[in-house]
Backbone as JSON Lines, residues from 0, in Angstrom:
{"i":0,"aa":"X","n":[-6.75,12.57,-2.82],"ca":[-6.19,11.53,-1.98],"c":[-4.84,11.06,-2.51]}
{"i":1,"aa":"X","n":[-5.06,11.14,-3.84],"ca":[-3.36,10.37,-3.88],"c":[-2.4,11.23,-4.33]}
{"i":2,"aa":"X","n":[-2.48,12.44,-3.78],"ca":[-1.8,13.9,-3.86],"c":[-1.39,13.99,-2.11]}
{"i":3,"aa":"X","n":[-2.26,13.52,-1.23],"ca":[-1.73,13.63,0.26],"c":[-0.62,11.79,0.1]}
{"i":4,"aa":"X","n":[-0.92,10.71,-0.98],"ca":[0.04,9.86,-1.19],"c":[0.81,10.36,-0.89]}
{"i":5,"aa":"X","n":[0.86,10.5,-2.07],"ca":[2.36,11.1,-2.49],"c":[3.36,12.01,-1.81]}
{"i":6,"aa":"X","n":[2.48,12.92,-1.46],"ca":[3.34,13.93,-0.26],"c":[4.19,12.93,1.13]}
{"i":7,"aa":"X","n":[2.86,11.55,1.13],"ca":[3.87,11.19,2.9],"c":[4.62,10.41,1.66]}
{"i":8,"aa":"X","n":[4.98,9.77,0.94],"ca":[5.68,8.85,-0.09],"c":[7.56,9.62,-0.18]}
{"i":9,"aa":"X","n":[6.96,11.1,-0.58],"ca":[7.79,12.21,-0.68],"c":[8.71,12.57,0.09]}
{"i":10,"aa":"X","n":[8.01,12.68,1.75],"ca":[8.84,13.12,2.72],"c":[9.22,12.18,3.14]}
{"i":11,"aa":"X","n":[8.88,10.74,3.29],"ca":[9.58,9.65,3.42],"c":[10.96,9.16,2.69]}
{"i":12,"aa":"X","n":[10.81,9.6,1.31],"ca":[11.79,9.01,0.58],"c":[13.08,9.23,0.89]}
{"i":13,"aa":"X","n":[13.48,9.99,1.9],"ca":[15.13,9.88,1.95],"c":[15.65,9.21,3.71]}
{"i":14,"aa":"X","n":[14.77,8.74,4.07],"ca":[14.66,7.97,5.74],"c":[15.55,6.5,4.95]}
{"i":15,"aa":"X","n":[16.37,6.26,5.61],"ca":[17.31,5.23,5.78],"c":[16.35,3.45,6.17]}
{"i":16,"aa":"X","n":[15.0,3.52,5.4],"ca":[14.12,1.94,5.74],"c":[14.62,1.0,5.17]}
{"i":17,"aa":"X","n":[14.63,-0.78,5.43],"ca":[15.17,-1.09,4.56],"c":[14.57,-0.95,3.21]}
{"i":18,"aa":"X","n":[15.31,-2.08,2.15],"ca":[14.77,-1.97,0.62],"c":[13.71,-2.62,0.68]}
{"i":19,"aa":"X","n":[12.72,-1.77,-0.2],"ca":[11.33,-2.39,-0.34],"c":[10.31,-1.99,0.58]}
{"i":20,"aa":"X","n":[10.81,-0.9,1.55],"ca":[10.0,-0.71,2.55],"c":[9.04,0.57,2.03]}
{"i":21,"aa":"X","n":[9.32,1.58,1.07],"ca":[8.63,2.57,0.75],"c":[7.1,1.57,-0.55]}
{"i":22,"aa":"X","n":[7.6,1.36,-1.23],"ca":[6.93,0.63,-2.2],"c":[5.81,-0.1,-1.17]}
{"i":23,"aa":"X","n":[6.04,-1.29,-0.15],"ca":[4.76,-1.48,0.53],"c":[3.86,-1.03,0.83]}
{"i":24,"aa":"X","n":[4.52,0.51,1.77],"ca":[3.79,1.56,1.78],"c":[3.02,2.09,0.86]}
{"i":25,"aa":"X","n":[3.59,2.39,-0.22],"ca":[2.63,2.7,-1.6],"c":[1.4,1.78,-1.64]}
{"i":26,"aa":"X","n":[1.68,0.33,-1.57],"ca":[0.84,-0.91,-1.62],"c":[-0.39,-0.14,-1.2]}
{"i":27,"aa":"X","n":[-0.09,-0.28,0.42],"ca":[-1.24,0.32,1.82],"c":[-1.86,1.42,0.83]}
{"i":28,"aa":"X","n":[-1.56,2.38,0.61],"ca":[-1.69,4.32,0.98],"c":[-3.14,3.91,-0.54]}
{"i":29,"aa":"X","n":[-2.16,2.86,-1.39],"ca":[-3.08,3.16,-2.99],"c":[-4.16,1.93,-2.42]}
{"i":30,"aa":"X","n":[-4.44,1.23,-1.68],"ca":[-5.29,0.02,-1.65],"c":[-6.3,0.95,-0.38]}
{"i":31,"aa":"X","n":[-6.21,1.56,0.06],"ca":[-6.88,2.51,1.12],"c":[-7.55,3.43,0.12]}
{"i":32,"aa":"X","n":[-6.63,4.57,-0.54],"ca":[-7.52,5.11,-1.62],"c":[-8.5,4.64,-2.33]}
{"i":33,"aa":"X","n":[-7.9,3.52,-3.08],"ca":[-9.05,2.4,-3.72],"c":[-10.25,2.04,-3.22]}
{"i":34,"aa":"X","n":[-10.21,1.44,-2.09],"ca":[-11.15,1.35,-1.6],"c":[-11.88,2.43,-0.63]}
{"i":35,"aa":"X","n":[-11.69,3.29,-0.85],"ca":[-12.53,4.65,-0.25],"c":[-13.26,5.04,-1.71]}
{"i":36,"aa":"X","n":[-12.44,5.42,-2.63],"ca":[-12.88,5.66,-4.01],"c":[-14.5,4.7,-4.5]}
{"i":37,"aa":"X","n":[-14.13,3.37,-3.93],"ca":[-14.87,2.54,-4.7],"c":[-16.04,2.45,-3.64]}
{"i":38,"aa":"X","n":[-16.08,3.35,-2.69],"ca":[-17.47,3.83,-1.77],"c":[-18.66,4.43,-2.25]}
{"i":39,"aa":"X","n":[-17.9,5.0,-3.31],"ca":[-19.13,6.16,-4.26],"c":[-19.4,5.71,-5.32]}
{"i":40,"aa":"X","n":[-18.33,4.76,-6.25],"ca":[-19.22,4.54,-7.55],"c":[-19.35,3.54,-7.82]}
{"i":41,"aa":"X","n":[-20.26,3.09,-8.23],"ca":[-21.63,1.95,-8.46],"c":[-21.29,1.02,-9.28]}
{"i":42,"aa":"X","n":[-20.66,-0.29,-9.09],"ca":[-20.14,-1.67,-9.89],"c":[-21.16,-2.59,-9.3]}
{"i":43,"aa":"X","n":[-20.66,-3.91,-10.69],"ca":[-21.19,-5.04,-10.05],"c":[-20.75,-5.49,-8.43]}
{"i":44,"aa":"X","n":[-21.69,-6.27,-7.81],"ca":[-21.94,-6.69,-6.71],"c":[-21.83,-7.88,-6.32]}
{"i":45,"aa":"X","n":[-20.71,-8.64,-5.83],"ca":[-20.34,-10.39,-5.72],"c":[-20.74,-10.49,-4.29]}
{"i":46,"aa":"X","n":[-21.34,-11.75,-4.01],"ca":[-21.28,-12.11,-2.79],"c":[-20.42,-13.38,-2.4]}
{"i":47,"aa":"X","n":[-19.64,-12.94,-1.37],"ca":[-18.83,-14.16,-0.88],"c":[-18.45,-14.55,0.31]}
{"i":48,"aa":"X","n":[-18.9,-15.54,1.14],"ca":[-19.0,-15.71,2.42],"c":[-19.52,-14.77,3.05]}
{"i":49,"aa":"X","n":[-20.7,-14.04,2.67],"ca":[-21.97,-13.35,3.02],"c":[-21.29,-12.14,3.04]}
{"i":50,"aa":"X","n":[-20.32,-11.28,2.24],"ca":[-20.19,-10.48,2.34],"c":[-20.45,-9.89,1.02]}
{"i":51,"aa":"X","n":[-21.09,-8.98,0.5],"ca":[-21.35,-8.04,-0.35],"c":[-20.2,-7.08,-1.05]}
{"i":52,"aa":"X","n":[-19.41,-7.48,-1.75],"ca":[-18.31,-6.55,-2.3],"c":[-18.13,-6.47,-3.92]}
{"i":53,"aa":"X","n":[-17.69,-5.55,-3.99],"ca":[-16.69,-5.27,-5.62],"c":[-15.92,-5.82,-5.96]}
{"i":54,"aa":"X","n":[-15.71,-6.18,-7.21],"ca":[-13.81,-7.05,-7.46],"c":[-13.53,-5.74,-7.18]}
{"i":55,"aa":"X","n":[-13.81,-4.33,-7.4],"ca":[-12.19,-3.62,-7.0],"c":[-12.33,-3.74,-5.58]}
{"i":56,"aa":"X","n":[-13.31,-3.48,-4.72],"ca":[-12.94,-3.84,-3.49],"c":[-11.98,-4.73,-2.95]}
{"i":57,"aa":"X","n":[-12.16,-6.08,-3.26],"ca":[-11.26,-7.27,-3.31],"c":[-9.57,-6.59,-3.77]}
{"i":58,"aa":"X","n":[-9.97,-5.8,-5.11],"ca":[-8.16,-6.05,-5.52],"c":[-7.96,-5.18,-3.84]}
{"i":59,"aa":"X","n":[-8.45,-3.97,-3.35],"ca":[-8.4,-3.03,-2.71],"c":[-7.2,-3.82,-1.42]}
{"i":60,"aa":"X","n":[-8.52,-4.63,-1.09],"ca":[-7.94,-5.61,0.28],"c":[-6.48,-6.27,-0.14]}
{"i":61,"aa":"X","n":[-6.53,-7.18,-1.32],"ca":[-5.36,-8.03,-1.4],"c":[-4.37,-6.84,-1.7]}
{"i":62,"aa":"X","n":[-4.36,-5.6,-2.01],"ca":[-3.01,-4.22,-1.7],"c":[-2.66,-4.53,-0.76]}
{"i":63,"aa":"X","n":[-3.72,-4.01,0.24],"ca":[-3.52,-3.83,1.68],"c":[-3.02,-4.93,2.44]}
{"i":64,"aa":"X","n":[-3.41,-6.01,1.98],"ca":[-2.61,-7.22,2.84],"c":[-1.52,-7.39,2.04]}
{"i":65,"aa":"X","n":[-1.12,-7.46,1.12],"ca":[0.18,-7.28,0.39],"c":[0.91,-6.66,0.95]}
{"i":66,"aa":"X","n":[0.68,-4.77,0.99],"ca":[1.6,-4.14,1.96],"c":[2.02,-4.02,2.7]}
{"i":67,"aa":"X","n":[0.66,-4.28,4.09],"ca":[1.21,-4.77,5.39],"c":[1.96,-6.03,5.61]}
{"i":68,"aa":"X","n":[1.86,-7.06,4.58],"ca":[2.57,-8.3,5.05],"c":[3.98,-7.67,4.47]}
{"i":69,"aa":"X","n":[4.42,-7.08,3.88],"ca":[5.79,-6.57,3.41],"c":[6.31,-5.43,4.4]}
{"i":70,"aa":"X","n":[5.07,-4.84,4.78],"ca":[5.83,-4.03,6.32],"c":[6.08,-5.03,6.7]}
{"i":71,"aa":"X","n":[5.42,-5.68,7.64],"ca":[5.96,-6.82,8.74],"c":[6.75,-7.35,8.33]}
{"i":72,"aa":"X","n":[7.43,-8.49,7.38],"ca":[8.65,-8.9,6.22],"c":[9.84,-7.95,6.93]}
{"i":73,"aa":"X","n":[9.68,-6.89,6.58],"ca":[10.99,-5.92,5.9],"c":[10.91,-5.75,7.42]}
{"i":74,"aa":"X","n":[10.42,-5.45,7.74],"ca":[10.47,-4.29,9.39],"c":[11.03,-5.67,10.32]}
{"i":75,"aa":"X","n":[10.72,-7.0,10.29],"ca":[11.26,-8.04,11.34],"c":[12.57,-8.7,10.95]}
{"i":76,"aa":"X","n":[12.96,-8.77,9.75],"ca":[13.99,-8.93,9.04],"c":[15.97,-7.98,9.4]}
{"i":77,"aa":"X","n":[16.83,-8.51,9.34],"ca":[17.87,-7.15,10.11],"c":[17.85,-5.85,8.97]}
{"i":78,"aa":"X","n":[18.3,-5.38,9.41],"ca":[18.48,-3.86,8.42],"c":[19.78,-3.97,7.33]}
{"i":79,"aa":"X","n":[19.57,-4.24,6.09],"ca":[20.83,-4.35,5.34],"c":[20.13,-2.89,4.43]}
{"i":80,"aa":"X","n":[20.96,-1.84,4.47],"ca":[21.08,-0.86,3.71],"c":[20.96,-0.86,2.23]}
{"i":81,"aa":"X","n":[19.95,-0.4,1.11],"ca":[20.26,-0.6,-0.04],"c":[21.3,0.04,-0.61]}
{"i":82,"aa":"X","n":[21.81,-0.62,-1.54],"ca":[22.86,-0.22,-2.43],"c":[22.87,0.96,-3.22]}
{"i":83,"aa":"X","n":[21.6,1.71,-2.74],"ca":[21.57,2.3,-4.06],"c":[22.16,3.95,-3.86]}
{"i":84,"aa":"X","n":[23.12,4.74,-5.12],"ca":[23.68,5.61,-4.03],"c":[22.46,6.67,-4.04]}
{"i":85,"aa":"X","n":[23.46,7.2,-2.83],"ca":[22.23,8.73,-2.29],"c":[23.11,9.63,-3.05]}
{"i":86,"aa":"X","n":[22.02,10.81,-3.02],"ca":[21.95,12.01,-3.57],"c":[23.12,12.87,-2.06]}
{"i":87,"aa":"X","n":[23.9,13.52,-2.63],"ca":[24.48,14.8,-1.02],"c":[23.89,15.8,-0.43]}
């Protein structure tokens, strides 16, 4: 899984998004892995507001809302180009 990451991470990296927009993505792609990963192996068990989860589950979610709230951020925000130079 985090070999197909990396690959969309990869072919993404030279698309003109603003700054900070690949890294969110990372956020999503590794908090999705995480919590698929943490489907199969066997941790303690918290309950909270009747739901049954893992702390890694939990970190899993707060990725994922991390990332997506930084898509939405970056993506509604105008487009200022990063500074940083490109490769020719």
């Amino acid at each position: 899984m985090a070999l197909m990451a990396f690959a969309v991470l990869w072919r993404l990296r030279k698309h003109a998004f603003h700054a900070g927009w690949l890294i969110a993505l990372y956020l999503v792609l590794s908090g999705v892995e995480r919590l698929l990963i943490e489907q199969i192996r066997v941790n303690a068990v918290y309950t909270i507001f009747a739901l049954h989860i893992t702390q890694a589950e939990i970190i899993s979610a707060a990725l994922i809302a991390l990332g997506l709230a930084a898509l939405v951020w970056l993506t509604a925000r105008p487009h200022q180009p990063s500074e940083w130079p490109t490769a020719a």
